[in-house]
Structures are given as C-alpha cells and as structure tokens.
LOTORVEX-531830 format. One record per residue (C-alpha): x, y, z. Coordinates in steps of 0.05 Angstrom, whole numbers. Each point is the difference from the previous one (the first is absolute). Layout:
BEGIN
<pt <X,Y,Z>>;
...
//
This chain:
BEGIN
<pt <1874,1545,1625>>;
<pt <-13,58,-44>>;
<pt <54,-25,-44>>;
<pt <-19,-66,1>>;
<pt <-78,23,-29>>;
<pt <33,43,-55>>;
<pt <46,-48,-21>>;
<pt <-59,-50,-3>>;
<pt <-46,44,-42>>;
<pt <-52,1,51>>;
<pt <5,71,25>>;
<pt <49,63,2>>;
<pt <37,10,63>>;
<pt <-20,75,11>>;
<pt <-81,-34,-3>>;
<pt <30,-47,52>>;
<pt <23,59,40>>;
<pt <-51,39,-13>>;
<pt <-65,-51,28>>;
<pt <43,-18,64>>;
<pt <3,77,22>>;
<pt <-75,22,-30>>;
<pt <-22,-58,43>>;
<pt <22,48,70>>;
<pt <-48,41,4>>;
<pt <17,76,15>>;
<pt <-28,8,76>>;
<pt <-37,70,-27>>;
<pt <-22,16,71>>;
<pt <56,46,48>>;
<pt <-20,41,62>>;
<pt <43,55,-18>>;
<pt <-14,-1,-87>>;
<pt <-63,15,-41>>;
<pt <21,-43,-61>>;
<pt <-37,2,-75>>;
<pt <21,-25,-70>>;
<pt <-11,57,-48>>;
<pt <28,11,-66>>;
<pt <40,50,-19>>;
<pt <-14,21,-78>>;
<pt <-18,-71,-13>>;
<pt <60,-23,43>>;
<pt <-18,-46,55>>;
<pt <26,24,71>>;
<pt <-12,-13,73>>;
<pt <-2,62,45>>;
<pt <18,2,75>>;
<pt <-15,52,34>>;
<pt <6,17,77>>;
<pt <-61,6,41>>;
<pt <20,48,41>>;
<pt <-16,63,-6>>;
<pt <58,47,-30>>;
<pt <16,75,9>>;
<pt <8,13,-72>>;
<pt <24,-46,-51>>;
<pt <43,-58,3>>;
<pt <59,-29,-42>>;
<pt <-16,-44,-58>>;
<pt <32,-59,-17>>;
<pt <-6,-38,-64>>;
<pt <21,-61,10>>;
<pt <25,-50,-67>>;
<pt <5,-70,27>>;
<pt <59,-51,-29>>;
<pt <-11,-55,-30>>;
<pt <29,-7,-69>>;
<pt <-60,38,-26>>;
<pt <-30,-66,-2>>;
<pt <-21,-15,77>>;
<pt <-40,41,39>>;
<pt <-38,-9,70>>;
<pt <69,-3,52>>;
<pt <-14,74,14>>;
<pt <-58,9,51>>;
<pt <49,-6,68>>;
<pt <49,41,-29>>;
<pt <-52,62,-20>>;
<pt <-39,-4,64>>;
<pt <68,2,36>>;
<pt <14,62,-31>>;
<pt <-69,35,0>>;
<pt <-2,-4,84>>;
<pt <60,8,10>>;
<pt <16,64,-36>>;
<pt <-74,26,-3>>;
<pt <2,2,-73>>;
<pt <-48,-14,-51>>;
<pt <29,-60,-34>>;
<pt <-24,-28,-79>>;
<pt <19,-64,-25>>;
<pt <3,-5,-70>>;
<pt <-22,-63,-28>>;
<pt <25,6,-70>>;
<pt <-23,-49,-57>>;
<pt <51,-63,9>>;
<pt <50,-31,-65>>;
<pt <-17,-46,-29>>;
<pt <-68,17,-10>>;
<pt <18,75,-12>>;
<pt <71,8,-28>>;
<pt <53,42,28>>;
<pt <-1,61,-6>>;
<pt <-82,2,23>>;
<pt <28,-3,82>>;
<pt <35,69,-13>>;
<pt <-42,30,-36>>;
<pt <-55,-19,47>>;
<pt <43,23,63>>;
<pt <5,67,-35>>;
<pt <-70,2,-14>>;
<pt <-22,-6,71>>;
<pt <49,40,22>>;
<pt <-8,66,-49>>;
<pt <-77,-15,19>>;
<pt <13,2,81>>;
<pt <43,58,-7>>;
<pt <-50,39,-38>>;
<pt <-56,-26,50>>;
<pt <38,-6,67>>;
<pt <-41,57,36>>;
<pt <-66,-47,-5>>;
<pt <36,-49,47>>;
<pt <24,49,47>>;
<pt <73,-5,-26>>;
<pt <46,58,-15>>;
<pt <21,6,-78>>;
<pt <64,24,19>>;
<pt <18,-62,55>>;
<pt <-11,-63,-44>>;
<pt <48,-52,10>>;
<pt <10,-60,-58>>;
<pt <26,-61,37>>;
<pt <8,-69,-27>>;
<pt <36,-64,14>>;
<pt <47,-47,-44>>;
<pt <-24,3,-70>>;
<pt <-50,56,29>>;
<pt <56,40,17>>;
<pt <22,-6,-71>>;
<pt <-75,32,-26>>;
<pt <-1,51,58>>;
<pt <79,23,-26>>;
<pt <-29,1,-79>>;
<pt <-58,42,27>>;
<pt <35,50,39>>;
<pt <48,2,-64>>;
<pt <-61,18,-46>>;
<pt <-25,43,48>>;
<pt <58,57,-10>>;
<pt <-29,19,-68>>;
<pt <-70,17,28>>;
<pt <-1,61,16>>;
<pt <-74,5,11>>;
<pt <6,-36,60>>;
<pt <26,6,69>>;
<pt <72,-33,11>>;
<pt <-15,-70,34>>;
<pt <31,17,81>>;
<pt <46,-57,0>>;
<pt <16,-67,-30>>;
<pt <10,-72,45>>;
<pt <20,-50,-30>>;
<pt <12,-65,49>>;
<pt <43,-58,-35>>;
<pt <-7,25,-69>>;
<pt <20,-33,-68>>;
<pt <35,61,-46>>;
<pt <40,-31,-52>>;
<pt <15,-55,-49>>;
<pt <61,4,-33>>;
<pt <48,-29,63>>;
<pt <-25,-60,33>>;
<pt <71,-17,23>>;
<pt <6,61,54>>;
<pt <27,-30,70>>;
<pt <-84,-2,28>>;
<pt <-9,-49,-61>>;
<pt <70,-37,12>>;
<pt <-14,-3,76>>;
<pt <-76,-18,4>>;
<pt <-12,-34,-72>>;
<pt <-31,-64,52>>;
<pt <-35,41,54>>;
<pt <-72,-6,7>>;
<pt <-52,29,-16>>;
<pt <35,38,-65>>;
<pt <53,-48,-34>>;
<pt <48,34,-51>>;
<pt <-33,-48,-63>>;
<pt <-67,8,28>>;
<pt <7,78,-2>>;
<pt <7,-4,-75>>;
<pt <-46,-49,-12>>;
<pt <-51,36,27>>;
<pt <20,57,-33>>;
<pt <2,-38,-71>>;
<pt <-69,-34,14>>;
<pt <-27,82,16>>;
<pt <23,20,-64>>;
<pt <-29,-61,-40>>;
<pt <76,-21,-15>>;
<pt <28,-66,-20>>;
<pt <29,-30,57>>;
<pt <53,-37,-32>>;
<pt <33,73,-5>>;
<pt <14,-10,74>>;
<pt <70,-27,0>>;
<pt <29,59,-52>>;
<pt <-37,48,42>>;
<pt <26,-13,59>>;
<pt <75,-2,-27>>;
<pt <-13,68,-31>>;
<pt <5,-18,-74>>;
<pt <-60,50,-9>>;
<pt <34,61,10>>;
<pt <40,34,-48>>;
<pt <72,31,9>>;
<pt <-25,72,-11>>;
<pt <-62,-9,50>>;
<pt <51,-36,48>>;
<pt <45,55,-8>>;
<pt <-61,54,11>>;
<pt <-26,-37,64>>;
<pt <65,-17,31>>;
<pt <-2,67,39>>;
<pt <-57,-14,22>>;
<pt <3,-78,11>>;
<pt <68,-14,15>>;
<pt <16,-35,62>>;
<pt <48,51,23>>;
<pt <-54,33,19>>;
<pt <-16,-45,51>>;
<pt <33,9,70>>;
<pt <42,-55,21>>;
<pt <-32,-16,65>>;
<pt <-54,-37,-55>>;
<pt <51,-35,-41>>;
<pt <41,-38,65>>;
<pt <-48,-63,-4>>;
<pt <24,-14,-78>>;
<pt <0,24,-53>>;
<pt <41,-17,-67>>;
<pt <-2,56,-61>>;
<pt <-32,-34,-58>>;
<pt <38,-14,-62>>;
<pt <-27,36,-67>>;
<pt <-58,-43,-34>>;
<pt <-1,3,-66>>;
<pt <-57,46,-43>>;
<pt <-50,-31,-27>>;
<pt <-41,52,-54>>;
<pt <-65,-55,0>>;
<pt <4,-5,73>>;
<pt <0,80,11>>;
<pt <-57,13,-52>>;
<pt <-38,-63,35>>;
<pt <16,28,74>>;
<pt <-13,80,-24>>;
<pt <-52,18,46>>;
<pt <44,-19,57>>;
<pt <30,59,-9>>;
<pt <-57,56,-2>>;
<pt <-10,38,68>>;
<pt <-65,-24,9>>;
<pt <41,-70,17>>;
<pt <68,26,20>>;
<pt <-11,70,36>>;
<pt <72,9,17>>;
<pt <20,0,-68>>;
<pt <-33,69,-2>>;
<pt <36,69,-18>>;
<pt <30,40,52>>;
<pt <-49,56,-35>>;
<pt <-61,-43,33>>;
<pt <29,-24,58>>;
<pt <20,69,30>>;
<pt <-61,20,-5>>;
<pt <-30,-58,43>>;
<pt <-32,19,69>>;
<pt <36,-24,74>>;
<pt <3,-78,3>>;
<pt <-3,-47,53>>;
<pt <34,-73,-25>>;
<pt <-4,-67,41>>;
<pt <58,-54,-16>>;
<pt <12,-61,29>>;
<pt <68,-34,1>>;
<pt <-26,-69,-28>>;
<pt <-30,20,-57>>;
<pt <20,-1,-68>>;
<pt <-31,69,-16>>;
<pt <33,35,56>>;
<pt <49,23,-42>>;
<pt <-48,38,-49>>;
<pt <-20,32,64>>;
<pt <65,20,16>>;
<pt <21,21,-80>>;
<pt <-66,47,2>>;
<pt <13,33,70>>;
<pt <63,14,-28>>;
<pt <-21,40,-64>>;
<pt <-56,32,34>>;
<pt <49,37,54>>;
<pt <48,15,-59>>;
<pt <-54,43,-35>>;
<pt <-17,35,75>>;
<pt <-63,-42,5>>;
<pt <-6,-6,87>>;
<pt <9,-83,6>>;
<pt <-26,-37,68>>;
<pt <28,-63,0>>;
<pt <-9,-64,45>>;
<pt <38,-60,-10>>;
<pt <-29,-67,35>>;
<pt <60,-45,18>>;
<pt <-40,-53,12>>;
<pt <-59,9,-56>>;
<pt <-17,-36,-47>>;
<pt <-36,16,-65>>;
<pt <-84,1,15>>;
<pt <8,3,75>>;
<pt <-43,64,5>>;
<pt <-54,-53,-9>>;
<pt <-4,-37,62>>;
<pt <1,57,36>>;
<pt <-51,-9,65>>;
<pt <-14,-81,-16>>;
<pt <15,-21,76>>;
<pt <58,-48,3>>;
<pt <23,2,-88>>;
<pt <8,78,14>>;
<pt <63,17,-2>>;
<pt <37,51,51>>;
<pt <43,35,-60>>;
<pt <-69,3,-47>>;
<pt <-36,44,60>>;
<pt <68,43,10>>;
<pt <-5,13,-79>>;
<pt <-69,11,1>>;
<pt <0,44,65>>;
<pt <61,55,-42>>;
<pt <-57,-5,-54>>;
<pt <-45,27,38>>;
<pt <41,49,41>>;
<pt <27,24,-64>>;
<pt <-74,15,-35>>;
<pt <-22,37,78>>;
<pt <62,45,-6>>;
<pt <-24,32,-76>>;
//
C-alpha cells in the first residue's frame, strides 16, 4: 500500500510506515521498569531502568534501533526485554530519521548520545567501564560505526562489548548465497534492502538494478574487499540451499561516483581496516538462516576473530530477519525469536 501512495503522489511510503506504528502507543507503565524520555546533549532517548534496588552499579546498554534510519518506534518490547532480564540500565536512542535529516545525522546522533552517556553513566547508576552498544538490522550497522569511532577516543572508557543482532555491514556484494537464497523471504527482500538503503541516502532509485548487479564497484576496490567479502569465506554448511557465483558486472564510473557513500563505514562497517577492527571490544552477533543479511553477519564474525577480537555467535536456523520483534506477543511470538532473545540476554548477565 505504501507503494501504491508513493507512486500516486499522495504520500511517501516511510510517512505511511511511520503513522501506522506512531499510532501504537508505547505502554510506558512496567512493574519491574521506572521509564523517562530524557535527552542526551540534545539527543532524544528513552531510559529504562530497573526498580530494584542494586548493590552497586549495573551494566549499561545503549541500544540503536533498525530501521533504515528512517523508522523508528518497533523498539519498546525488545529494550524492556533486555532491561529485566539482564538488570541493566538500557537507552534507546531515538536518532533524527532520513528524510527529514539526511544520513549521516543518525550516526552522528548515536555517537552523540553515546560519548554523552559514557561521560555521564555514574548519574544513572551505570558503570563507565560496562557499557554495552547493541542495535538491530540497520541499528546494528550504527552501533558497528560507533564502536569503530570509538577506538580513537582515548578520553573515554572502551565501550564493554558490542551486539549486534541481524545486522546490515556492507554494500558492495548483494549476490552472497543469504541474498541468492532469501532474495523473496519476508520481512527483508533482497531489492527492498537496497531500496531502502537508496531512499536513506536520498539516492535515485532507478540506480537500483546496476546496484544490485555490482556495476558500482570498481576492480581495485573489488580487489581490496575481496579478502574481506569473498564468499570463500563463508562455510559451506550456508551455501548447500543455492547458491551460484555471480558473473563480473561491468564498471560503471557515473554509477560509483552516484553510489559513493555506499561505501563509507558509517554505511558499510565491514569494509573497515583491520587497524580499526582489531581494536573493537568482544561481540555478540545474531544471524538467522533466512535472511539476506545473514551473510554480512557471518563475513564480520569472521574478520573480527581474525584480528583476536573474542566473537559470540548464534545462528537462528529458523529466523527470519525482524523476528526479535514479536518477541512476547502471545500466539505471533515466535519460539526461535525468544531462544534468540533469551542468548541475548544471557550473554549481557555473563559481562
């Protein structure tokens, strides 16, 4: 339907989106959570915080929701989950959305709320040194970038760990066997992925189709990222449902200068240098087998444990990409969301 209103001129699809979620209202009350919207340095955020009383101070989690950086909202299950569960102090950033305010404003507003809890994280009971940045889908993409940016400050304590559940890392390959095998599986269709991604970045959509074959990449960047992006380094217990190498596009110079930012780590964190990324804290990642950025999740485990970063990995064979967020809805939960959800949690308790 969202398609159909854009097409028509009457509205964008991300408004569409965006007025059936704002109209389910966050339930603000919980037994177990005192919960406040603050802002962070001029950041908007929403704090949960445990009402029982505490021995000393808790974990922190900052937590950078998905959604293209253009929807927001889907988060408020998934952050109370975490907050009882673990007895942590959980933030929700709610970064300024595209189109409104261009990419890069979600970064830099993630980074602004996080430098700020970091250097305040003692007011809410938290300890500086046991701050976790967590975020899903495109949100795992933001809280990857921050932890990136965060190696060069040295004024501030080294964030505990990193989770990233489902993430998006990369857009140079969209032909890796998760694309190939999942390009049709709800809720995260291989053109939709990119469309999203084009419409985030204010890009003309008719670039799709190039995009997608690859045509945007040039042979010395495809040579530089192939260590890092080749399928190789995928196990083979992932590739046994399909999956067909692609044949070379050809390189289009408009189409690169066009598709540039595509390329910066603030989009496409695993395109990083091994410099940065051994210097990244422990990392929890979430996949899910029928998703078409499972791979990227795979690809970035990978280069993290070559560079001695400590990787925790769980792999959902029967997830699917957004599944985290149906999590404790009665009869549309779904058994393998609560499994993910419950290694989450055990993961944060154990740091």
């Amino acid at each position: 339907m969202g398609r159909i209103f854009e097409k028509l001129g009457i509205c964008k699809e991300v408004y569409l989106i965006r007025t059936f979620l704002y109209g389910i209202s966050p339930w603000k009350n919980d037994v177990k959570l005192f919960i406040k919207d603050l802002k962070f340095a001029k950041v908007k955020v929403r704090v949960y915080h445990p009402k029982a009383p505490s021995a000393g101070q808790r974990r922190g989690v900052l937590y950078l929701h998905g959604g293209v950086g253009q929807i927001g909202s889907m988060y408020e299950r998934v952050c109370r989950f975490i907050a009882r569960g673990s007895d942590s102090v959980v933030v929700c950033v709610g970064y300024r959305l595209a189109p409104e305010h261009p990419y890069p404003t979600q970064f830099w507003d993630c980074l602004t709320a996080t430098v700020h809890f970091m250097t305040t994280a003692q007011d809410y009971g938290v300890d500086p040194t046991r701050i976790i940045i967590c975020g899903d889908s495109s949100g795992g993409t933001l809280a990857a970038a921050v932890c990136q940016t965060l190696v060069s400050r040295t004024d501030l304590p080294k964030p505990r760990a990193q989770i990233m559940l489902y993430p998006f890392l990369q857009a140079v390959d969209f032909n890796l066997p998760s694309y190939q095998q999942n390009g049709s599986v709800p809720l995260l269709l291989r053109k939709r992925t990119l469309t999203l991604g084009m419409q985030y970045l204010n890009k003309d959509l008719s670039l799709i189709k190039d995009v997608l074959e690859g045509s945007h990449v040039p042979e010395d960047l495809k040579l530089k990222f192939s260590k890092w992006l080749s399928p190789d380094n995928i196990p083979m217990e992932f590739k046994i449902r399909g999956y067909k190498p692609s044949a070379s596009a050809s390189y289009s110079e408009e189409l690169h200068a066009l598709a540039k930012p595509v390329f910066e780590t603030t989009f496409s964190p695993l395109l990083a240098e091994d410099a940065i990324v051994r210097q990244l804290p422990e990392t929890f990642i979430l996949t899910c087998e029928y998703d078409v950025v499972r791979d990227d999740g795979l690809l970035y485990k990978k280069r993290l444990e070559d560079n001695g970063v400590p990787v925790t990995w769980y792999h959902a064979e029967d997830g699917f990409h957004g599944v985290l967020f149906l999590i404790d809805y009665g009869y549309i939960s779904f058994p393998c969301g609560m499994r993910a959800m419950d290694n989450v949690v055990n993961y944060i308790k154990g740091l």
